[in-house]
VOBA-112293 format. One line per 4 residues: number of its first residue (from 1); for each residue x, y, z of C-alpha. Coordinates in Angstrom, 1 decimal, m for minus. Layout:
<rs>
NUM = X:Y:Z  ...
</rs>
This chain:
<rs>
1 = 104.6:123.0:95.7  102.9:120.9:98.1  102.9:116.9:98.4  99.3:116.0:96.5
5 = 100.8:118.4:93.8  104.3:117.1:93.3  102.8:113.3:93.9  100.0:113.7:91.2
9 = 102.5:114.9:88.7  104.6:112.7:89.0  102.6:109.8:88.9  100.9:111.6:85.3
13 = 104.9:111.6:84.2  105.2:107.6:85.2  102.0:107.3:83.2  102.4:109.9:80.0
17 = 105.9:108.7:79.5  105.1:104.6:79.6  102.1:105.2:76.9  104.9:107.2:75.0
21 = 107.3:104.8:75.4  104.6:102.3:73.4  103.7:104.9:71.5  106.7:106.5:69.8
25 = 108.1:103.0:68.9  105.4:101.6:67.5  104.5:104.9:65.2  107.5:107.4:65.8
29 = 105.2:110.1:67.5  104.7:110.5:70.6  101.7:112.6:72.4  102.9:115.8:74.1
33 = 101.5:115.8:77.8  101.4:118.8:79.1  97.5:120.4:77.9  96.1:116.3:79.1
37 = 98.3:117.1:82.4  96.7:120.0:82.6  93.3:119.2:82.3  93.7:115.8:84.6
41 = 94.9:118.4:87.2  92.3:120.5:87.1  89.5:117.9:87.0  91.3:116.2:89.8
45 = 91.6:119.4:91.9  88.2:119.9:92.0  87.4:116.7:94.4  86.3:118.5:97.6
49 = 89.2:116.0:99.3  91.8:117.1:97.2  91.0:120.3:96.0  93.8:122.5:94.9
53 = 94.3:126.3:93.5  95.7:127.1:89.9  99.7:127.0:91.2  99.4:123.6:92.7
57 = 97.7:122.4:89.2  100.8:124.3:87.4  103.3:122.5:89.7  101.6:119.2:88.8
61 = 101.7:120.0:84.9  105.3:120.5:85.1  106.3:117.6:87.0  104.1:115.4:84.3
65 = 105.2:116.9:81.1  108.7:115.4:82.2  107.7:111.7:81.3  106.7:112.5:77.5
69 = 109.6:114.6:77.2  112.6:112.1:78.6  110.6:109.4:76.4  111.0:111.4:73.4
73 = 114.8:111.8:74.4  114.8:108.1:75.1  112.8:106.2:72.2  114.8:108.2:69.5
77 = 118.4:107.0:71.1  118.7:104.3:73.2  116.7:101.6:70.7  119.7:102.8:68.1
81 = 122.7:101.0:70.6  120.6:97.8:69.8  120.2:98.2:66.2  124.1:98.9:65.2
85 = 125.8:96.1:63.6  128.8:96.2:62.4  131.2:92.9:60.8  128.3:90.3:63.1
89 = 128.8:92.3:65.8  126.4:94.4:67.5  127.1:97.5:70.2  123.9:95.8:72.9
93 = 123.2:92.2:72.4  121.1:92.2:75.4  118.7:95.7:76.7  118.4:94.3:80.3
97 = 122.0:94.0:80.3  122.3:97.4:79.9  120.2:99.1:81.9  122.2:101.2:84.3
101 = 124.1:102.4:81.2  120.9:103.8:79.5  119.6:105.0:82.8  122.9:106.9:83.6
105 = 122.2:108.6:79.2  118.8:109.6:80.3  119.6:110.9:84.2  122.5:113.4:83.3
109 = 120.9:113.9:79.6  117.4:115.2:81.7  119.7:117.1:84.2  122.1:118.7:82.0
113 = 118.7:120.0:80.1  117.4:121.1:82.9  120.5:123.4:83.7  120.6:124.7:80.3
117 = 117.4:125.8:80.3  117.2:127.7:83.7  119.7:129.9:82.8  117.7:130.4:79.9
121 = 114.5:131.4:81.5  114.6:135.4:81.8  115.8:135.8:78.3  113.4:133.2:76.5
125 = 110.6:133.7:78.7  111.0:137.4:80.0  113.5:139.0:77.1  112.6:137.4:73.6
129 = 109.2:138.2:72.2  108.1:135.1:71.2  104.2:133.6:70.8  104.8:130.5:72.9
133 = 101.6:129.4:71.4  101.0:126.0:73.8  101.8:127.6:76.9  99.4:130.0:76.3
137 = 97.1:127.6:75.2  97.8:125.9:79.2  97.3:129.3:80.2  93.9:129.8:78.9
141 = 92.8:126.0:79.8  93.4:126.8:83.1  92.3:129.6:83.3  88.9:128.9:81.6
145 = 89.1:125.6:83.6  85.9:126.5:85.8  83.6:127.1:82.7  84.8:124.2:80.4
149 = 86.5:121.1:81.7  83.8:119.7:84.2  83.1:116.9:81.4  86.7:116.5:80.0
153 = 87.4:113.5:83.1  84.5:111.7:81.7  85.6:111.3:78.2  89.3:111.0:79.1
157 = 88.8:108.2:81.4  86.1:106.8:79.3  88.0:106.5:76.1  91.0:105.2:77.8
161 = 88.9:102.5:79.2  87.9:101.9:75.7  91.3:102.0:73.9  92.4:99.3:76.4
165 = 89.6:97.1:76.2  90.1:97.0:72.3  94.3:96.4:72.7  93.0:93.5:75.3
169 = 90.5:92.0:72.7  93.3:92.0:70.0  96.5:91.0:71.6  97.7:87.5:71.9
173 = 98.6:87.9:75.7  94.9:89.2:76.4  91.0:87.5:75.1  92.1:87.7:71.3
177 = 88.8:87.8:69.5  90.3:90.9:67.1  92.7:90.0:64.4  94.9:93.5:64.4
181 = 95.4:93.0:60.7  95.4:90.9:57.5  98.6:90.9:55.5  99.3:89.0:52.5
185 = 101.0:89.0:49.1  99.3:89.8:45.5  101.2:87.8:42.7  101.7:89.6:39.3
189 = 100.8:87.1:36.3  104.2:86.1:34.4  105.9:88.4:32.6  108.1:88.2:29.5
193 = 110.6:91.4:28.5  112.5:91.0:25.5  115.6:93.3:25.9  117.5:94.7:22.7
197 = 120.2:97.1:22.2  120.5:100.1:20.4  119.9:98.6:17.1  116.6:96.8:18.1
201 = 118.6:93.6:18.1  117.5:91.1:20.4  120.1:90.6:23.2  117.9:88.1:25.5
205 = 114.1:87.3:27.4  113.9:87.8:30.9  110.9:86.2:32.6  109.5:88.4:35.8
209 = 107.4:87.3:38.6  107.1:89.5:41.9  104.0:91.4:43.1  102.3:93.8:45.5
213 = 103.0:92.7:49.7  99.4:94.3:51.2  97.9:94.7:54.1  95.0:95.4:56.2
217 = 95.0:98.9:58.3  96.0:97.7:62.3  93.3:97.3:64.5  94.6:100.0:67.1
221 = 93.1:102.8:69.0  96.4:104.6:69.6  97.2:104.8:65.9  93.5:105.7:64.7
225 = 93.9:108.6:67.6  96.9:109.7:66.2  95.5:110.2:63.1  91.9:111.5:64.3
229 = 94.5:114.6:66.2  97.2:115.2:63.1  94.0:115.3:60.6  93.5:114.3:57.4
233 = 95.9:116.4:55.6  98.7:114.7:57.6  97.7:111.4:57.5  97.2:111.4:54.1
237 = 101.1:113.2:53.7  102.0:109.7:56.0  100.1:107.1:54.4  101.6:108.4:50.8
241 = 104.9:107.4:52.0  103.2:104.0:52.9  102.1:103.7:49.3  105.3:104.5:47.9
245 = 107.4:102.1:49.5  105.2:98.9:49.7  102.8:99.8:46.4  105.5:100.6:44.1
249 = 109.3:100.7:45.5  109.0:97.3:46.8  107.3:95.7:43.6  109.5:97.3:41.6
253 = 112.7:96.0:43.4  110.9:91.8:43.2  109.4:92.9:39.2  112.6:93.8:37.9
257 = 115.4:91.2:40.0  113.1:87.7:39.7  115.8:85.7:41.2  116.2:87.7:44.0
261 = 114.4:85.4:46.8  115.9:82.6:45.1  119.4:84.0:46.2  118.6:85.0:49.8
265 = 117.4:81.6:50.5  113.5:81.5:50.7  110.4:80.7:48.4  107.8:83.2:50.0
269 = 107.6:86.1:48.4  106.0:87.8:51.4  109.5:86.8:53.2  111.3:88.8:50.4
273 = 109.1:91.3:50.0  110.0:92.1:53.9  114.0:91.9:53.7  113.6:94.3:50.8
277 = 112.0:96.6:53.0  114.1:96.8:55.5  117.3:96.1:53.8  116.5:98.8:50.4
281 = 113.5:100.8:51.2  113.9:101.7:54.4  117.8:103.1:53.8  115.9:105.5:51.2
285 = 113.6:106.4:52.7  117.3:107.9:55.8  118.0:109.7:52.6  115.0:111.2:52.5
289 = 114.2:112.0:56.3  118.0:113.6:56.0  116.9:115.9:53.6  113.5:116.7:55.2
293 = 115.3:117.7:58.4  117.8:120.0:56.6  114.6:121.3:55.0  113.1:122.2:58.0
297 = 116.0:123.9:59.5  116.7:126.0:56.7  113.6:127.3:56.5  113.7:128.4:60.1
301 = 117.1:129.6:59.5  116.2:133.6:60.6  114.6:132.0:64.1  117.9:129.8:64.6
305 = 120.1:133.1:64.0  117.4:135.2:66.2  117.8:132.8:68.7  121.4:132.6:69.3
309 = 122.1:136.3:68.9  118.8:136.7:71.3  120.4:134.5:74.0  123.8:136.1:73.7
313 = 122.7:139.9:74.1  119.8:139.4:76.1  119.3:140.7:79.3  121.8:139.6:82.2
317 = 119.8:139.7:84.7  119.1:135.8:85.2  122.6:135.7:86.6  122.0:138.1:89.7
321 = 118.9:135.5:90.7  120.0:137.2:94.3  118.6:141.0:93.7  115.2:139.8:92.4
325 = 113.0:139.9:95.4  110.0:139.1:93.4  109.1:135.6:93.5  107.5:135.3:90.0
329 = 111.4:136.1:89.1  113.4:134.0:91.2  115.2:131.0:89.5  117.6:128.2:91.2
333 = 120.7:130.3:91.9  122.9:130.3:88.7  126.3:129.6:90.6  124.4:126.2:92.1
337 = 123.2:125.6:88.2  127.0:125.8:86.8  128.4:124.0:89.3  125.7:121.2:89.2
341 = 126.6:121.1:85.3  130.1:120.2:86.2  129.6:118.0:88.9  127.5:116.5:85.8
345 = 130.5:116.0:83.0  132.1:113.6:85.7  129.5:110.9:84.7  129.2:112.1:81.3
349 = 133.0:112.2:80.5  132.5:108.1:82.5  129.8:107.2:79.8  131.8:108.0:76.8
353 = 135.1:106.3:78.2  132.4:103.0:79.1  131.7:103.6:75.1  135.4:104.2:73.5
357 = 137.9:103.1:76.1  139.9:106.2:75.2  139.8:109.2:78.0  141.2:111.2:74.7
361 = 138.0:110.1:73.2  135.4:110.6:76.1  137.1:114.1:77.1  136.5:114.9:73.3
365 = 132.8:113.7:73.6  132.0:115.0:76.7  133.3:119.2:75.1  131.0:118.2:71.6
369 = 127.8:117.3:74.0  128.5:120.1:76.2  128.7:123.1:73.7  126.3:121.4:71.0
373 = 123.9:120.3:73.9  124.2:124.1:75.1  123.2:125.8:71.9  121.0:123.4:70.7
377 = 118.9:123.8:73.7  118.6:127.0:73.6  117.7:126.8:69.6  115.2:124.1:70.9
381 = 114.1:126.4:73.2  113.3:129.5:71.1  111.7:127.3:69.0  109.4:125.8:71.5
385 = 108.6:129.8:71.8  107.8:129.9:68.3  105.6:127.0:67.3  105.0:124.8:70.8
389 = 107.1:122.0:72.0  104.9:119.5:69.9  106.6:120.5:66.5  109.8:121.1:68.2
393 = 112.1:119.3:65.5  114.3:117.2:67.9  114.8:115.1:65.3  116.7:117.7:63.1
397 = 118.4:119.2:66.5  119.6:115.5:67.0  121.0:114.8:63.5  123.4:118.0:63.8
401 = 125.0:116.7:67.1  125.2:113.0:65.6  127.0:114.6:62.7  129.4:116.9:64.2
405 = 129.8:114.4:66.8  130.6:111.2:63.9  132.9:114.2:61.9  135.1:115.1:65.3
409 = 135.2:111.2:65.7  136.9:110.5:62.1  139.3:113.3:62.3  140.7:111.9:66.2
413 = 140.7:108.6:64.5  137.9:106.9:66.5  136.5:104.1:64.4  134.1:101.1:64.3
417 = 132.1:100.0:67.1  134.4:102.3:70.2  133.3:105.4:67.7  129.7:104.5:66.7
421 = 129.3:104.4:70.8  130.6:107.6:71.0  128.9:109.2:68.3  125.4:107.6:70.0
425 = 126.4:108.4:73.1  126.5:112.3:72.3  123.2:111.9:70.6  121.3:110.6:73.2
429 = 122.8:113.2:75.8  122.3:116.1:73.5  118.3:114.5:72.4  117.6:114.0:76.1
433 = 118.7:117.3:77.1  116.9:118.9:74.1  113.3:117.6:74.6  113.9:118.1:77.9
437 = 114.7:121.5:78.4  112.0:122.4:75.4  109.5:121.2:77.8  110.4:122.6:80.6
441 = 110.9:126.3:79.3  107.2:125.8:77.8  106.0:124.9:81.2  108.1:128.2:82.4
445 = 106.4:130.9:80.3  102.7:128.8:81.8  104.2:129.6:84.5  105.4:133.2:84.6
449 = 101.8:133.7:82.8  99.8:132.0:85.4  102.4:133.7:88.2  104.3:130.2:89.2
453 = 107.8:130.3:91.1  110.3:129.5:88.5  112.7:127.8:91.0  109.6:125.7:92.7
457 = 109.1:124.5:88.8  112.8:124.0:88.4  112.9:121.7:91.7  110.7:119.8:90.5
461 = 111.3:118.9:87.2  114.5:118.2:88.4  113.2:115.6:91.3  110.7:114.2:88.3
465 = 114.1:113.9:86.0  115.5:111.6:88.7  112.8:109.1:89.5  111.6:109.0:85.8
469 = 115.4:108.1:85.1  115.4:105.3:86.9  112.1:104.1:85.9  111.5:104.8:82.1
473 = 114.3:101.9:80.9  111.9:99.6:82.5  108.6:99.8:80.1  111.3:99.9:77.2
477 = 112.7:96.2:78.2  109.3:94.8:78.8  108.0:96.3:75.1  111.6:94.7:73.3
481 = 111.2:91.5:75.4  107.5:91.2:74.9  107.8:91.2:71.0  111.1:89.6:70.7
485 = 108.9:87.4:68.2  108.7:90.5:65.6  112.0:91.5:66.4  111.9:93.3:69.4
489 = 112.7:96.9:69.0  113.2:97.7:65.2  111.6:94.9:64.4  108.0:95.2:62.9
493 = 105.8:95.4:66.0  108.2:98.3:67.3  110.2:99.7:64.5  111.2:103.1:66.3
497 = 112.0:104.8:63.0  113.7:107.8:64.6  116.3:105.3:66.7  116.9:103.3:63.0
501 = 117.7:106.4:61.7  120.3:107.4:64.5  122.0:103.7:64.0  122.3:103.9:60.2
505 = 123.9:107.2:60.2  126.3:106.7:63.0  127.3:103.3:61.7  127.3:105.1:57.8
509 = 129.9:107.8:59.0  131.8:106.1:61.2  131.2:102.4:61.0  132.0:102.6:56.8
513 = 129.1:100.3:56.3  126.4:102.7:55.3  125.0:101.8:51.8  125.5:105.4:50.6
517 = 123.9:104.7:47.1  120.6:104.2:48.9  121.0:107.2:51.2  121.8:109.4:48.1
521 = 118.2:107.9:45.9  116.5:108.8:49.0  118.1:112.3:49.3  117.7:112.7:45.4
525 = 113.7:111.6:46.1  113.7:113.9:49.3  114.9:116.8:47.0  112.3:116.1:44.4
529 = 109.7:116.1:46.9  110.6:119.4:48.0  110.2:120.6:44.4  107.0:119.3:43.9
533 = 106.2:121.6:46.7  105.5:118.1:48.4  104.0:119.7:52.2  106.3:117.2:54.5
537 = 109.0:115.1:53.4  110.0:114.3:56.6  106.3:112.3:57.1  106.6:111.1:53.7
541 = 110.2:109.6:54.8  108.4:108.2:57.9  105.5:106.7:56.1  108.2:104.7:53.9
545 = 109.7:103.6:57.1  106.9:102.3:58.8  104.8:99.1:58.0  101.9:99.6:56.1
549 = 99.6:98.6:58.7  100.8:101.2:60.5  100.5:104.4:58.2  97.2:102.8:56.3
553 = 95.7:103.0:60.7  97.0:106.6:60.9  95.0:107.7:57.6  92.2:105.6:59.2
557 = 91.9:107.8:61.9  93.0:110.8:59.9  89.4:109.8:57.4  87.7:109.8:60.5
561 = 88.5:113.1:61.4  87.4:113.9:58.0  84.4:112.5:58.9  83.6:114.5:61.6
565 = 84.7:117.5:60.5  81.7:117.3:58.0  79.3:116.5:60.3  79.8:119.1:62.3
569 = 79.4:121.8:59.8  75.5:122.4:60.7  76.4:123.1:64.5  77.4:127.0:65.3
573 = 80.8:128.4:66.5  80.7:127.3:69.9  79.2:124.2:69.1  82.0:123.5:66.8
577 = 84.6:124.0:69.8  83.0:121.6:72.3  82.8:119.3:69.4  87.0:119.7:68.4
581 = 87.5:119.8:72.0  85.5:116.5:72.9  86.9:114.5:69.9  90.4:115.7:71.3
585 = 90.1:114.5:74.4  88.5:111.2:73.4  91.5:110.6:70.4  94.2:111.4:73.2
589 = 92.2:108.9:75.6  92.4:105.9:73.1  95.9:106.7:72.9  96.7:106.2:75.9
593 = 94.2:103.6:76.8  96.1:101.4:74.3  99.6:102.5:75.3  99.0:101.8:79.0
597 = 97.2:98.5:78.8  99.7:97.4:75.8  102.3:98.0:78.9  100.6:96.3:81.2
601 = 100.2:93.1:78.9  103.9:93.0:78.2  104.9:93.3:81.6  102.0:90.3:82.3
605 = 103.6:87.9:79.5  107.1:88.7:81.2  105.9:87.9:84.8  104.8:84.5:82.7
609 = 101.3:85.3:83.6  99.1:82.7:81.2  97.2:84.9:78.7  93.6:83.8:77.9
613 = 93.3:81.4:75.1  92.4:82.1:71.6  89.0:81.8:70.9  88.8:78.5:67.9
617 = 86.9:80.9:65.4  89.7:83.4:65.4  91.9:81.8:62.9  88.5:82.2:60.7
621 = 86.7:85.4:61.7  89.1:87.5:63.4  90.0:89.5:60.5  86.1:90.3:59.7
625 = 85.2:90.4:63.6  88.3:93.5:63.8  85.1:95.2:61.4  83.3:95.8:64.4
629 = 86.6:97.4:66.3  87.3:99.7:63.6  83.5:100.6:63.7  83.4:100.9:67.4
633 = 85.9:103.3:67.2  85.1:105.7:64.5  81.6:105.9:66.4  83.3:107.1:69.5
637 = 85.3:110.0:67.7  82.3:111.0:65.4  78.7:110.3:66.8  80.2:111.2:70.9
641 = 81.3:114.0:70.3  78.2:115.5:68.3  75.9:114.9:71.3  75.1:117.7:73.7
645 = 77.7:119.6:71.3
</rs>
């Protein structure tokens, strides 16, 4: 645990959880940090003036996997306090405004994770006989660190450079020569239907107009990344969801109700084609992430029982940290961990009176988030063991403490906007302590496999927690204020699907305003996907969610990697894996390369720094100029990677 170590990492987490911050509101994903950490570590270890051993690299992995995973926590909570509204009114008017309050969610929400998951080490890490498939994969990067990764800077730093030299060349507060994409709207010719009853009596002609709202795939590195890692299958699973909602759903809705702009007060079709998006489509498409995440719990119903009997009849040893002489073994003292979790529902039980202005209400809250954010932790947590902290389904872990939380709330009679705080404020608490502790107890068993000192690891994700806390709130104002011109957050530039879907339930149970008929289609299409034997209804949900330009630049990059794949089928087995592992790296650069620099630019236009002018032929040619963006970047991830493979 020494200073370059603890420094580098968390600098990485300041980084990692910025580009996520971009990242997970502008496509719902985020990019888990730990295997990039890892390799940045080793690659910067190396430098004869900073070289470092393998436990100094694993101290700096676990201080940067903190930023991706308080982001997650972050991005799928605190954007839902801005999008409640209930009767004109709205919970936060105003992000700036309330920054200490979010700040305060994500501190104790990080620390209270933290806690859970130390005195969860011995029996996850130790006791249960789990895979843990990405720590092992840290494990064996590091370990084969000497043989493999003496290139991986190169493309890393090279593709990042890349990915924000594109986001410059396309945004309007940078040298806009790219158009990022081409949206229009596609006019059906008139139609006439002649309705008659039962008889085949003519009861009346209704003339129908409408049509098909398209667009072009965004010009963005991040998104095409996304798609070049998640593959083809995936993307294509997202992108269907895209097609559903905007290729039939939507001109559906405009075909069969003509007068409908006429009645929300606008002549562009394009206009209505968006409200009923937002307003009708996206409400389905709650219905059907609802049923997607109760799908995917249910399925790992045996591993959520295994876990909570596991935890409950595992070895006590983690509570006598005392008697373990061996340092591999020794964890921050339990008795120090209990008491800091106290000292910790002093704030908490604070944030939910702030929210309800009821100490009945807050005391309430602070119990729910206490034993929910317990066991769901430590459900998270087996499940990290399981499949890796990357298809950890906060999501789904989230939803169940919203619920109970929104249920408890009705039956104490907590109502409108004092309850829908409450219910949020649990959420967030229980999401940030969930991703939280999932990535540290990943980081753990690296650890105990590479022979790190638990409580060194604990220390320091704690001190990461703290600064990151304090610091994370402030790439989230600069995105909402940037592109307050789209919306902000939950507007169309930023539409953090995960946050929406937090805000329309808690306002839906305990608000009264939810439109319940759309959740129910969407549930009733969620359950006919799942008959169809439909792969992931949850990214199907997503797809719907998100704007077509979005999910059609996933499948772009998803295409790519199809791409690729096929070209690589003449090179041998080793081959093969420097190829996968070069296109990896470079994907995950242009991610962040665009993440980072889209940062920087918003935090520029906010300063009032004058962006570069737009070229005169933009207006004209940056539509068919983006071409050369979108072929820039599909040579990167395919012809790159196949040279000295």
């Amino acid at each position: 645990m020494t200073v370059k170590a603890v420094g580098l990492g968390i600098f990485l987490a300041f980084v990692f959880g910025a580009a996520n911050a971009y990242l997970g509101m502008r496509a719902g994903q985020t990019v888990a940090a730990t295997i990039p950490a890892a390799v940045i570590a080793m690659a910067l270890f190396r430098i004869p003036a900073f070289r470092g051993g393998i436990l100094e690299q694993n101290i700096t992995r676990t201080a940067a996997s903190v930023g991706e995973a308080l982001v997650a926590g972050a991005i799928f909570t605190i954007p839902a306090f801005m999008m409640v509204e209930i009767d004109g009114h709205r919970l936060w008017t105003d992000l700036r405004a309330h920054y200490w309050e979010a700040t305060l969610v994500l501190l104790v929400g990080g620390l209270i994770g933290v806690f859970f998951i130390i005195l969860l080490r011995r029996p996850l890490c130790v006791d249960a006989p789990l895979p843990w498939p990405e720590s092992v994969a840290s494990y064996e990067i590091v370990k084969a660190g000497e043989a493999t990764a003496s290139d991986a800077p190169r493309y890393i730093f090279g593709a990042m450079a890349f990915g924000g030299l594109i986001q410059i060349l396309k945004s309007d507060k940078g040298i806009q020569i790219f158009q990022e994409y081409v949206e229009g709207f596609l006019k059906f010719p008139k139609s006439v239907i002649k309705h008659f009853n039962f008889e085949k009596v003519s009861i009346g002609d209704v003339t129908h107009f409408g049509g098909i709202p398209w667009s072009s795939p965004s010009l963005s590195p991040a998104l095409i990344g996304i798609g070049y890692i998640i593959g083809p299958e995936l993307a294509s699973v997202n992108v269907a969801g895209g097609v559903i909602a905007w290729w039939i759903l939507i001109p559906l809705l405009l075909f069969f109700d003509p007068d409908l702009p006429r009645r929300i007060g606008t002549t562009d079709p394009a206009t209505a084609a968006f409200s009923v998006w937002y307003n009708v489509v996206r409400p389905i498409a709650v219905g059907t992430m609802l049923v997607g995440a109760a799908s995917t719990l249910f399925s790992m119903r045996s591993s959520l029982w295994s876990s909570l009997r596991g935890i409950f009849t595992a070895s006590t040893k983690a509570a006598h940290e005392g008697k373990l002489l061996d340092r591999t073994e020794r964890d921050i003292p339990a008795r120090w961990v209990v008491l800091c979790m106290l000292v910790l529902m002093v704030p908490i039980t604070a944030i939910y009176y702030y929210f309800t202005h009821g100490w009945v209400a807050a005391i309430v809250a602070a119990v729910i988030m206490s034993i929910t954010g317990f066991l769901l932790s430590a459900i998270g947590g087996y499940l990290v063991g399981l499949v890796g902290s990357s298809n950890q389904p906060l999501s789904g872990l989230t939803l169940a403490a919203l619920i109970i939380a929104a249920l408890v709330m009705l039956t104490i009679g907590v109502t409108g906007l004092a309850g829908v705080a409450a219910v949020l404020g649990v959420a967030a608490v229980v999401c940030v302590a969930c991703s939280v502790s999932g990535s540290l107890i990943q980081d753990l068993k690296a650890g105990h496999l590479l022979g790190g000192t638990p409580w060194k690891m604990e220390l320091v994700e704690i001190i990461a927690v703290i600064l990151l806390a304090f610091f994370l709130m402030g790439p989230i104002i600069a995105l909402h204020e940037a592109n307050l011109a789209t919306g902000g957050i939950g507007g169309r530039a930023l539409p953090a699907p995960q946050a929406g879907l937090m805000a329309q339930l808690a306002k839906g149970i305990v608000g009264g305003q939810m439109a319940w008929g759309l959740i129910a289609i969407g549930a009733a299409f969620g359950v006919a996907l799942l008959l169809c034997g439909a792969r992931s209804p949850m990214l199907v949900a997503v797809g719907m969610y998100l704007p077509f330009d979005t999910t059609s630049a996933i499948f772009i990059g998803g295409l790519i990697k199809l791409i690729a794949d096929r070209a690589a089928r003449k090179l041998n087995v080793e081959q093969k894996l420097r190829f996968e592992e070069k296109g990896t790296l470079l994907a995950s650069g242009l991610i962040a390369g665009e993440a980072i620099v889209g940062i920087l630019l918003a935090v520029f236009f906010l300063l009032k720094v004058p962006s570069f002018a737009t070229f005169s032929f933009y207006p004209a040619w940056g539509g068919w100029l983006s071409l050369i963006g979108f072929a820039s970047i599909a040579y990167v991830l395919i012809r790159i990677p196949a040279k000295n493979a």
